[in-house]
N, CA, C and O atoms as a Tripos MOL2 file, in Angstrom:
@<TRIPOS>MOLECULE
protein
  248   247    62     0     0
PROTEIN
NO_CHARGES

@<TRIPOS>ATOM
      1 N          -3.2470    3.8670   -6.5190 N.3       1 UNK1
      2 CA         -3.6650    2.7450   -7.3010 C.3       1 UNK1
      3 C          -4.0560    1.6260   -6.3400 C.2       1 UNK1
      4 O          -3.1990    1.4270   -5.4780 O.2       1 UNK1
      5 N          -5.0800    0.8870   -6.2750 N.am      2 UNK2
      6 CA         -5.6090   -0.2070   -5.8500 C.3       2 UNK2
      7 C          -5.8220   -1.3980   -6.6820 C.2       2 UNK2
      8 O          -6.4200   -1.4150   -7.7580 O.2       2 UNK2
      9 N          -5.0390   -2.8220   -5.8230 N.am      3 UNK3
     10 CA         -5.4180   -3.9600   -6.2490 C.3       3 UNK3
     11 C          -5.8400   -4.6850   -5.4740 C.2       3 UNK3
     12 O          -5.0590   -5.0400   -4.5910 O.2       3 UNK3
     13 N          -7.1390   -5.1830   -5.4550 N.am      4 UNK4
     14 CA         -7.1840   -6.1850   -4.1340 C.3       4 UNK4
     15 C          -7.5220   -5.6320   -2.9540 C.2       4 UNK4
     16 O          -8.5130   -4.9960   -2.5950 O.2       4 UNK4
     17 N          -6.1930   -6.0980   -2.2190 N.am      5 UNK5
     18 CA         -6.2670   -6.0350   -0.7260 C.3       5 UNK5
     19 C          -4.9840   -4.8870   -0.5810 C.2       5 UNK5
     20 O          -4.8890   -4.4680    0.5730 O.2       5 UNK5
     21 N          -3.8620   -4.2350   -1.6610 N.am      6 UNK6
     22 CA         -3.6250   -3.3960   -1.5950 C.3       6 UNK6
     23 C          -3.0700   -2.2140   -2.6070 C.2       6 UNK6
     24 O          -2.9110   -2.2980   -3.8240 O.2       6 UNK6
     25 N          -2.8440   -1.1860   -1.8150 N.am      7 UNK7
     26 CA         -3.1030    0.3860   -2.1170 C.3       7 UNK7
     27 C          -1.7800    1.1190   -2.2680 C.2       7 UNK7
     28 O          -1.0870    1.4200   -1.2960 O.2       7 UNK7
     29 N          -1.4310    1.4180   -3.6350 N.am      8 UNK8
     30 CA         -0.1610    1.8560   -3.8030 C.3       8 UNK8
     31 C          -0.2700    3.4180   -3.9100 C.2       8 UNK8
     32 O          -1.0100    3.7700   -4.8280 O.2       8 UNK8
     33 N           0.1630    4.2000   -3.3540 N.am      9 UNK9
     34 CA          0.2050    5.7080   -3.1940 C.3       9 UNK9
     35 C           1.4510    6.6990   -3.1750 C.2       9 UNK9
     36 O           2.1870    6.8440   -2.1990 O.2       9 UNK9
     37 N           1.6010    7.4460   -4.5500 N.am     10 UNK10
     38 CA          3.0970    8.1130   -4.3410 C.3      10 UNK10
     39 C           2.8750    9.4800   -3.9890 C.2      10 UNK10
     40 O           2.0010   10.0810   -4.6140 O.2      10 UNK10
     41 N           3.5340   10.0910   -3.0710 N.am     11 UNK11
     42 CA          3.7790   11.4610   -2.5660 C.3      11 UNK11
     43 C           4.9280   12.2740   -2.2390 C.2      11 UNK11
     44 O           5.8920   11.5940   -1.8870 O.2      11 UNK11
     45 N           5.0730   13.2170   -2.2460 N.am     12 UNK12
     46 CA          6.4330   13.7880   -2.1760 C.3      12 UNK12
     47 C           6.3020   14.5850   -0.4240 C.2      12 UNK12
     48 O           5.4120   15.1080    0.2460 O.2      12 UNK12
     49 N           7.9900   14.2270   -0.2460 N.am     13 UNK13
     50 CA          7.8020   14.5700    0.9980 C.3      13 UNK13
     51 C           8.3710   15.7530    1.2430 C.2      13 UNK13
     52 O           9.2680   15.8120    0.4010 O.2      13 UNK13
     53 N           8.4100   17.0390    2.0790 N.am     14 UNK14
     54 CA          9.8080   17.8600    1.5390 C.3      14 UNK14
     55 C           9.9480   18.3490    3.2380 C.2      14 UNK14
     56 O           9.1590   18.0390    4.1310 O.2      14 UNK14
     57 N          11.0400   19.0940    3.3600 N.am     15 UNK15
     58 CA         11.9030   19.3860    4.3220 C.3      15 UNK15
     59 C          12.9480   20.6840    4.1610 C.2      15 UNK15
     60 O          13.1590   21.4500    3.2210 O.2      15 UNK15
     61 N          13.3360   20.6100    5.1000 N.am     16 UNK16
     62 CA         14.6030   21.1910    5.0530 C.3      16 UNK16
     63 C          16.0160   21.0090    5.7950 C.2      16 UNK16
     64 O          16.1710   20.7070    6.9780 O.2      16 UNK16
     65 N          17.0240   21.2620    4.8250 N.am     17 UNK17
     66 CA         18.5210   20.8460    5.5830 C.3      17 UNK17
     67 C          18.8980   21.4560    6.5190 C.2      17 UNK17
     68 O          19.1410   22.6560    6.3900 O.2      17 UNK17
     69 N          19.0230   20.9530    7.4680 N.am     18 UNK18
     70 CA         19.1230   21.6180    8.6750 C.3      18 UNK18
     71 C          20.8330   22.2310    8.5610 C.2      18 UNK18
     72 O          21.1840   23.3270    8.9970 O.2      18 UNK18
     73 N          21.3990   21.6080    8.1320 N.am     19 UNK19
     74 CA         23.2340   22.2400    8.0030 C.3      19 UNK19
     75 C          23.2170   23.3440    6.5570 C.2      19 UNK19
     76 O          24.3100   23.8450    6.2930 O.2      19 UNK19
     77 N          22.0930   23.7010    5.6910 N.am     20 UNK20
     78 CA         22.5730   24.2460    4.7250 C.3      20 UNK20
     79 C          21.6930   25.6100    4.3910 C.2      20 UNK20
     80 O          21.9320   26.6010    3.7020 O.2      20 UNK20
     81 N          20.2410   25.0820    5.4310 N.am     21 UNK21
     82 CA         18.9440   25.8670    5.3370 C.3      21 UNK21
     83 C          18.1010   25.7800    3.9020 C.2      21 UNK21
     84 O          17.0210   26.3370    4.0990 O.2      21 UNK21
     85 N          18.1780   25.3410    2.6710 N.am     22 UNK22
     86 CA         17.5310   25.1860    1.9550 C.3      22 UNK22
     87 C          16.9100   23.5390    2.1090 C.2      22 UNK22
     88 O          17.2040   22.4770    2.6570 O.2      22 UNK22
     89 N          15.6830   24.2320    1.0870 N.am     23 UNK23
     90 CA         14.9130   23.3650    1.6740 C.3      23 UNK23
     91 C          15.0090   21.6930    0.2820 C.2      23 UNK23
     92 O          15.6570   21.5900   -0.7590 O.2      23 UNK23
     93 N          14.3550   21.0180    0.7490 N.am     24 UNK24
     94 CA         14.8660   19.4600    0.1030 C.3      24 UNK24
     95 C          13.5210   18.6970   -0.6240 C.2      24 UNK24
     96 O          12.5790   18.8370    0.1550 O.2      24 UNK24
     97 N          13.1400   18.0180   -1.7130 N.am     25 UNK25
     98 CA         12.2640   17.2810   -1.7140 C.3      25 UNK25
     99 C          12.4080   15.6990   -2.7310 C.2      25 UNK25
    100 O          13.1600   15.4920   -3.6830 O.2      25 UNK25
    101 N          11.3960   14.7740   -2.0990 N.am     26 UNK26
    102 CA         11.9520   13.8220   -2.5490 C.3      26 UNK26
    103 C          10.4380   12.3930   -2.5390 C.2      26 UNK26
    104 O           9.8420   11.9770   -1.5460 O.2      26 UNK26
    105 N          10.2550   12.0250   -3.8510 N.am     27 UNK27
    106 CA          9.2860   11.2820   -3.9560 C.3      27 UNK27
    107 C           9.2830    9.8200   -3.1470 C.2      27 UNK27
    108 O          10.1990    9.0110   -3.2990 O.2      27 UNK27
    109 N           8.4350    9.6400   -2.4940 N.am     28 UNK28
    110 CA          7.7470    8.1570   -1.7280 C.3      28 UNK28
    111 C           6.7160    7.2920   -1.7580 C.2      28 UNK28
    112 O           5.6650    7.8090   -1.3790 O.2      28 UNK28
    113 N           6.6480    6.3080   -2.0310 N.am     29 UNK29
    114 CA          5.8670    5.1550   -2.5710 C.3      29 UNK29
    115 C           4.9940    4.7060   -1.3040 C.2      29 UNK29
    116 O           5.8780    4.5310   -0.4650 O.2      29 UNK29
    117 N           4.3830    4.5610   -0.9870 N.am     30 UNK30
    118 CA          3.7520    3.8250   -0.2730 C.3      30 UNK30
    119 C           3.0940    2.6540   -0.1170 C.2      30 UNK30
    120 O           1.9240    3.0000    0.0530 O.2      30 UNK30
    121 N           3.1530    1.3660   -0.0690 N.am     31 UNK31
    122 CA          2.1610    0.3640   -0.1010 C.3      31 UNK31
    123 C           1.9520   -0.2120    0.8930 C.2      31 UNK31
    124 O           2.7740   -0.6290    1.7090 O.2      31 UNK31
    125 N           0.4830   -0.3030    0.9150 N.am     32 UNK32
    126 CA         -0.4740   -0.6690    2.4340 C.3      32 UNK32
    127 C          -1.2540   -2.0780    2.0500 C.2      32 UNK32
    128 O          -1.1490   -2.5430    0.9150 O.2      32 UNK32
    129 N          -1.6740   -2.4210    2.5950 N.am     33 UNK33
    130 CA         -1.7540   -4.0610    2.7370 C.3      33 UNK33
    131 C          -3.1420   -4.2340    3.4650 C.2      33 UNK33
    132 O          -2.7350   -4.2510    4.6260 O.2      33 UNK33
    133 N          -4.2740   -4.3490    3.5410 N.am     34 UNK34
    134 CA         -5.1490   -4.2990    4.1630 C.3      34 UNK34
    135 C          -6.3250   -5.8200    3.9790 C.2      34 UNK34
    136 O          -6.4680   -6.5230    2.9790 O.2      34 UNK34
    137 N          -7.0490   -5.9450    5.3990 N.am     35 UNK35
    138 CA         -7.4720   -7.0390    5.6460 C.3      35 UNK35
    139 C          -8.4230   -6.8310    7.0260 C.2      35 UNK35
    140 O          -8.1830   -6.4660    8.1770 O.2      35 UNK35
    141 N          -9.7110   -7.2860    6.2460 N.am     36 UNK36
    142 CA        -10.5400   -7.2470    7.5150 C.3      36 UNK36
    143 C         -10.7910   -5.2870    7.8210 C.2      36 UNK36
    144 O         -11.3590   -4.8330    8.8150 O.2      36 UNK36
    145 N         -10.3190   -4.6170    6.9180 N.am     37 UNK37
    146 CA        -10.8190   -3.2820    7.1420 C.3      37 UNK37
    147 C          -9.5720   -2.5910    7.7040 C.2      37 UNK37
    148 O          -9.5690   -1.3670    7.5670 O.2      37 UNK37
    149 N          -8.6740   -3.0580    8.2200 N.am     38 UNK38
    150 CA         -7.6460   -3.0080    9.1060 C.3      38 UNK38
    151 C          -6.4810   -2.5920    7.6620 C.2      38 UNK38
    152 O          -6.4220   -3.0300    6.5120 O.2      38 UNK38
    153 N          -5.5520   -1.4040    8.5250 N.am     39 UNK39
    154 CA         -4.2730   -1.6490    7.8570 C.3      39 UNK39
    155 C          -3.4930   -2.7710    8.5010 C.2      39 UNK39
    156 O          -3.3100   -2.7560    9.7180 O.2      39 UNK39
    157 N          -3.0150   -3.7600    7.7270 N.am     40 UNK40
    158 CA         -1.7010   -5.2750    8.5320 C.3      40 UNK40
    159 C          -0.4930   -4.6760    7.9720 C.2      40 UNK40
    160 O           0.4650   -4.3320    8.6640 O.2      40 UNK40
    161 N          -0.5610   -4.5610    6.7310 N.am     41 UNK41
    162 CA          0.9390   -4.3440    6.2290 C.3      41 UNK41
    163 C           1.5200   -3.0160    6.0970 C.2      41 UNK41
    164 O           0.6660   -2.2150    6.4750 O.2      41 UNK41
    165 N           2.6210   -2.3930    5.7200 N.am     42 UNK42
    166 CA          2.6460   -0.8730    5.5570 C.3      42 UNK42
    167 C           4.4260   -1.1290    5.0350 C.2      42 UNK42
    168 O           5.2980   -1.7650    5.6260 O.2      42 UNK42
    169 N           4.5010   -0.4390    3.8540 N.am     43 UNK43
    170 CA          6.1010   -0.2430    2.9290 C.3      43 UNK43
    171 C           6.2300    0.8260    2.7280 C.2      43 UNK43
    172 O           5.2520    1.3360    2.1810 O.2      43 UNK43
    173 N           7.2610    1.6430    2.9790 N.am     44 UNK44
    174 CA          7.7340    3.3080    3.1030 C.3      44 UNK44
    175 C           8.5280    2.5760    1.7820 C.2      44 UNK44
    176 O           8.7730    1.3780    1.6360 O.2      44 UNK44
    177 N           8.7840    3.4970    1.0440 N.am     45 UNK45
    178 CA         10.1370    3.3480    0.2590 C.3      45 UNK45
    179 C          10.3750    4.9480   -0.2080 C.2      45 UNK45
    180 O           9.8080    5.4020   -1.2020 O.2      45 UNK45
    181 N          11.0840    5.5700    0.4450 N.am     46 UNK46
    182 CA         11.4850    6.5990    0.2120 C.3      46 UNK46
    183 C          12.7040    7.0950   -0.9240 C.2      46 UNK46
    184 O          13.7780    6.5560   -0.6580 O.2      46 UNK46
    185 N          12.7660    8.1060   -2.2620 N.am     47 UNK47
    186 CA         13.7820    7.8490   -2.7330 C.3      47 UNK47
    187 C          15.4420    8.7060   -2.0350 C.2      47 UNK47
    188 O          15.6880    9.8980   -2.2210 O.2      47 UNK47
    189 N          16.0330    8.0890   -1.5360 N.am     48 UNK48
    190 CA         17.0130    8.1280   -0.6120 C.3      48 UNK48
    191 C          18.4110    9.3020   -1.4920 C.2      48 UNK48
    192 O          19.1300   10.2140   -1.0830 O.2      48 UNK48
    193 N          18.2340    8.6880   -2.6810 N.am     49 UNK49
    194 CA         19.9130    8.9100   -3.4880 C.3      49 UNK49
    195 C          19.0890   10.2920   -3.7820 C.2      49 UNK49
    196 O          19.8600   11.2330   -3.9730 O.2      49 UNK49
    197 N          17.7330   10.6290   -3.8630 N.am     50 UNK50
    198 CA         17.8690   12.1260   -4.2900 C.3      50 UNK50
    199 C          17.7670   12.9310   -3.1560 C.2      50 UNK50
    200 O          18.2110   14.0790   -3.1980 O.2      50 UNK50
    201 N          17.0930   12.3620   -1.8560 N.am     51 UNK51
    202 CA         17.9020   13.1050   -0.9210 C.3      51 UNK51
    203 C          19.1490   13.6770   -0.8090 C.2      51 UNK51
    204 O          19.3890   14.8840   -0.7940 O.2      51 UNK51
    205 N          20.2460   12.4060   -0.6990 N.am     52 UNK52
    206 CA         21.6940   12.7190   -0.4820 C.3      52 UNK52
    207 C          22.4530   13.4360   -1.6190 C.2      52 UNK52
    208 O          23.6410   13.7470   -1.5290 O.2      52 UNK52
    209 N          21.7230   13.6580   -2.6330 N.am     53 UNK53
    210 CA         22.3590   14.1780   -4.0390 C.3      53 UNK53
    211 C          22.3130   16.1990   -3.6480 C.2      53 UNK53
    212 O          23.1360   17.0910   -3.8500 O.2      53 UNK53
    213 N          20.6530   16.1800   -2.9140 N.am     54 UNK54
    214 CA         20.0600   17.6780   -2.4730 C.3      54 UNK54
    215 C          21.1030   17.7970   -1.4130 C.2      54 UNK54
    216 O          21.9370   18.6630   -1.6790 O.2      54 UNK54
    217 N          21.2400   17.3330   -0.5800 N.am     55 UNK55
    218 CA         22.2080   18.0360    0.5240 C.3      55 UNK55
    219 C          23.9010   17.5230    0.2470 C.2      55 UNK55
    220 O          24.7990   17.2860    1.0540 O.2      55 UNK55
    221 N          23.8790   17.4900   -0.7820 N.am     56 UNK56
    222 CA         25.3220   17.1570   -1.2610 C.3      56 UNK56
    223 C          26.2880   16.1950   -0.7260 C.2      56 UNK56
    224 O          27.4970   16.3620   -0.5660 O.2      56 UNK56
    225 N          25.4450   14.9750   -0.4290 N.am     57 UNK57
    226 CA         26.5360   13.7790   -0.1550 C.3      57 UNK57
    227 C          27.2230   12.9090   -1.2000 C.2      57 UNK57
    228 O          28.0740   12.0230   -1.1220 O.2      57 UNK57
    229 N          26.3650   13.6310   -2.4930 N.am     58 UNK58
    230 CA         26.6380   12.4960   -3.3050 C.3      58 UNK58
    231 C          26.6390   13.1240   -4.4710 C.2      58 UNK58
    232 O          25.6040   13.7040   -4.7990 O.2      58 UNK58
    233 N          28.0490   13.1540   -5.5460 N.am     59 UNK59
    234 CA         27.6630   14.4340   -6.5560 C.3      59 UNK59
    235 C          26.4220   14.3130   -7.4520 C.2      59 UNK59
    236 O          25.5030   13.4980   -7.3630 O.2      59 UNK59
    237 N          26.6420   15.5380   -8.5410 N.am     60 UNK60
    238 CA         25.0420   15.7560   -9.0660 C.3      60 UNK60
    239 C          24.7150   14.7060   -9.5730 C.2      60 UNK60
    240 O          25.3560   13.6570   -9.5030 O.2      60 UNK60
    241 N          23.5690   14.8960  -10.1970 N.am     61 UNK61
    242 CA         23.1030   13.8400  -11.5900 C.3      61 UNK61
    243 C          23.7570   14.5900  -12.5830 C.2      61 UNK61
    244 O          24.0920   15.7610  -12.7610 O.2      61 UNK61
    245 N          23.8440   13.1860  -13.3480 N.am     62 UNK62
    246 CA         24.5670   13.5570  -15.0380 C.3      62 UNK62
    247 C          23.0270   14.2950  -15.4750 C.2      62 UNK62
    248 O          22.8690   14.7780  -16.5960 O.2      62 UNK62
@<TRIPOS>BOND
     1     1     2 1
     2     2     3 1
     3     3     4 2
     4     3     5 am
     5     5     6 1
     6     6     7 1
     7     7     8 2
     8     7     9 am
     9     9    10 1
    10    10    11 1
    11    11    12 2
    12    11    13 am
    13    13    14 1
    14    14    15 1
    15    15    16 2
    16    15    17 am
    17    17    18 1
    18    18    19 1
    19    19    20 2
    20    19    21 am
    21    21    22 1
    22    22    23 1
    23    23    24 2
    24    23    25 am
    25    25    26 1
    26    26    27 1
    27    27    28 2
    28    27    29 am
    29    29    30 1
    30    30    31 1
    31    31    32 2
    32    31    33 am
    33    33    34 1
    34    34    35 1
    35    35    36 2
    36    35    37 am
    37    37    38 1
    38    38    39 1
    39    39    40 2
    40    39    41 am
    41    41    42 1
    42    42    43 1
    43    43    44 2
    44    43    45 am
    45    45    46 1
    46    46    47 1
    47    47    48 2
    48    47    49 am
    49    49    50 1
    50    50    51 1
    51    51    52 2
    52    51    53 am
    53    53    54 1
    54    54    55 1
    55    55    56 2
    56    55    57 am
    57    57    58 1
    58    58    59 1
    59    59    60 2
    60    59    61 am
    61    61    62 1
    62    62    63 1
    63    63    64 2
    64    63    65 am
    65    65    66 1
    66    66    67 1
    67    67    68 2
    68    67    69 am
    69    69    70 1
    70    70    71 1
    71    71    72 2
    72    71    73 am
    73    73    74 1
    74    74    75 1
    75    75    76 2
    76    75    77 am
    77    77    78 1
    78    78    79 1
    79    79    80 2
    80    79    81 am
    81    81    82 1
    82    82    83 1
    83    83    84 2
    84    83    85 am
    85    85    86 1
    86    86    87 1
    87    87    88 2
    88    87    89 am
    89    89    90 1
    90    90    91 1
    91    91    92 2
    92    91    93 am
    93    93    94 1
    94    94    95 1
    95    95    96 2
    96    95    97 am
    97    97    98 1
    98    98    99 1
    99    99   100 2
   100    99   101 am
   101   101   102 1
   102   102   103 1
   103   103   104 2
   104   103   105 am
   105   105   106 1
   106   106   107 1
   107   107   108 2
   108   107   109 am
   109   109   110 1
   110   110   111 1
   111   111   112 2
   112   111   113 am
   113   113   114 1
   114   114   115 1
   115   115   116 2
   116   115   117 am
   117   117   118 1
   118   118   119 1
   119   119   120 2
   120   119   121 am
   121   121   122 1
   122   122   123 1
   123   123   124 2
   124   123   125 am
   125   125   126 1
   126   126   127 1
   127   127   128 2
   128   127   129 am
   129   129   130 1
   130   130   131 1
   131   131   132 2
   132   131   133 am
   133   133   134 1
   134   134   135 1
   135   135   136 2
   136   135   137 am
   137   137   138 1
   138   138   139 1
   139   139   140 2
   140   139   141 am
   141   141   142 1
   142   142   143 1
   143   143   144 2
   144   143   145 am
   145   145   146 1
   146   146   147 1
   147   147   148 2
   148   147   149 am
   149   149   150 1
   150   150   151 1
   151   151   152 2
   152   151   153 am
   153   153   154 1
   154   154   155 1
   155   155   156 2
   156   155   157 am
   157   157   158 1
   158   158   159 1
   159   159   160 2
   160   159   161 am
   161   161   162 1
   162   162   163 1
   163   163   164 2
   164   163   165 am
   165   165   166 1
   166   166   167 1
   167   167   168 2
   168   167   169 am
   169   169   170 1
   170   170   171 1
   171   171   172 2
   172   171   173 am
   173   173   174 1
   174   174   175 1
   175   175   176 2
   176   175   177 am
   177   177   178 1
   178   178   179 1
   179   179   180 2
   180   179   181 am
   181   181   182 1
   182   182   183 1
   183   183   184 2
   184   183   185 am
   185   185   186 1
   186   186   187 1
   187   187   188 2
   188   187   189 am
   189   189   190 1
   190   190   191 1
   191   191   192 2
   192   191   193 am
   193   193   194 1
   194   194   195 1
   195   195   196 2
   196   195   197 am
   197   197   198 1
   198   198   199 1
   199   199   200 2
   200   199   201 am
   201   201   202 1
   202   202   203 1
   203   203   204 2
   204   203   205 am
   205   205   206 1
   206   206   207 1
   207   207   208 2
   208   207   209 am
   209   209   210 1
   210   210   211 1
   211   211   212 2
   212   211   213 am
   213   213   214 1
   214   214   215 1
   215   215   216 2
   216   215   217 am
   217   217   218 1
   218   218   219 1
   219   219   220 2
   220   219   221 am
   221   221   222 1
   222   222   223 1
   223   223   224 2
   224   223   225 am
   225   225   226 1
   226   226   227 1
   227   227   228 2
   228   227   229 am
   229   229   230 1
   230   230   231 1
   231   231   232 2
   232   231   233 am
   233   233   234 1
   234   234   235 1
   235   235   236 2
   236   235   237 am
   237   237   238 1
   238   238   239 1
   239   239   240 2
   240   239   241 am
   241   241   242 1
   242   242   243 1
   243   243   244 2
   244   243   245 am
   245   245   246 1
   246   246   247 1
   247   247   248 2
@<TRIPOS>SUBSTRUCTURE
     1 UNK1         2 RESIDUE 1 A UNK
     2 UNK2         6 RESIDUE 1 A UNK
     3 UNK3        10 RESIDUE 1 A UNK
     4 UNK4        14 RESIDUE 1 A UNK
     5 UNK5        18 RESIDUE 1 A UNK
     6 UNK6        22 RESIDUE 1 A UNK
     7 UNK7        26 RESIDUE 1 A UNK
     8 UNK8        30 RESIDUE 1 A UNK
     9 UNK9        34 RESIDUE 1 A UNK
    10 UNK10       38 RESIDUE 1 A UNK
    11 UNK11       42 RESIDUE 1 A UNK
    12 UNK12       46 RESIDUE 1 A UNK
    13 UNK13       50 RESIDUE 1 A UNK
    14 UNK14       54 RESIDUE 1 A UNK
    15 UNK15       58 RESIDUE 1 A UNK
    16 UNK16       62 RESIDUE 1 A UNK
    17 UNK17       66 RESIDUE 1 A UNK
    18 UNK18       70 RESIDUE 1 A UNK
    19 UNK19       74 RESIDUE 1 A UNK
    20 UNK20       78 RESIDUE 1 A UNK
    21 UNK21       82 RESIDUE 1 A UNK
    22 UNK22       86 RESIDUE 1 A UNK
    23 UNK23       90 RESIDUE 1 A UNK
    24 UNK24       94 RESIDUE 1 A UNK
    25 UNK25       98 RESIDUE 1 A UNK
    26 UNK26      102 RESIDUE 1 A UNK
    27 UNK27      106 RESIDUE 1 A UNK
    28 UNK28      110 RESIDUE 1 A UNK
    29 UNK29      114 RESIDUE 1 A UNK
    30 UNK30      118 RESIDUE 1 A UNK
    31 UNK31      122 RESIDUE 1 A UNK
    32 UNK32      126 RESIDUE 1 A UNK
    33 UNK33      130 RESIDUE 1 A UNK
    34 UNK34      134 RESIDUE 1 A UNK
    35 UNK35      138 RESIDUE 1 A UNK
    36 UNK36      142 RESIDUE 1 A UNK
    37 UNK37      146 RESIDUE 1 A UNK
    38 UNK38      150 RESIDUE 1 A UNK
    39 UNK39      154 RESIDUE 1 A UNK
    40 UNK40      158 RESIDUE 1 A UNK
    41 UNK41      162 RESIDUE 1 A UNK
    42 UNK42      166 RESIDUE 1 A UNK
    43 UNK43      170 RESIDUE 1 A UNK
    44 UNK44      174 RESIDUE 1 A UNK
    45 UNK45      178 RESIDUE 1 A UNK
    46 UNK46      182 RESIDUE 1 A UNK
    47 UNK47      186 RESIDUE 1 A UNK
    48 UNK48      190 RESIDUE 1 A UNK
    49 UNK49      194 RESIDUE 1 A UNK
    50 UNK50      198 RESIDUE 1 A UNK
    51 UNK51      202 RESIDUE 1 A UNK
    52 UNK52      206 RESIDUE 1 A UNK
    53 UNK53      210 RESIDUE 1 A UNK
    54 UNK54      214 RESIDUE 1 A UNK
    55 UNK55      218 RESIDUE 1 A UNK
    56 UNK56      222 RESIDUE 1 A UNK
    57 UNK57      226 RESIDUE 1 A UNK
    58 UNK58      230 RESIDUE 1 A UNK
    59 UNK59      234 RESIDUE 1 A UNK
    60 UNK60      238 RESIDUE 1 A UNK
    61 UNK61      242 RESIDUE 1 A UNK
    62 UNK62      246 RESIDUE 1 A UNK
């Protein structure tokens, strides 16, 4: 999605647990900030709690 001067983009990232061998995935936001043609700004926001929920730091979801 684009407004302006910036560009919101969601993607999923995936992996794998290195202590459990299955593999992990987990949606990320992106917003970029741009000016003069140039990227200036840049926001990761990764979702974190469904990471730690996949490799079991944190019990399930209800």
């Amino acid at each position: 999605m684009e407004a302006g001067d910036t560009v919101w983009a969601r993607s999923k990232a995936t992996g794998v647990d290195p202590r459990s061998g299955k593999p992990v995935a987990i949606d990320v936001m992106d917003i970029c900030r741009f000016a003069d043609g140039k990227l200036v700004e840049r926001w990761g926001v990764p979702d974190r709690f469904a990471l730690l929920h996949q490799v079991g730091a944190l019990p399930p979801r209800k």
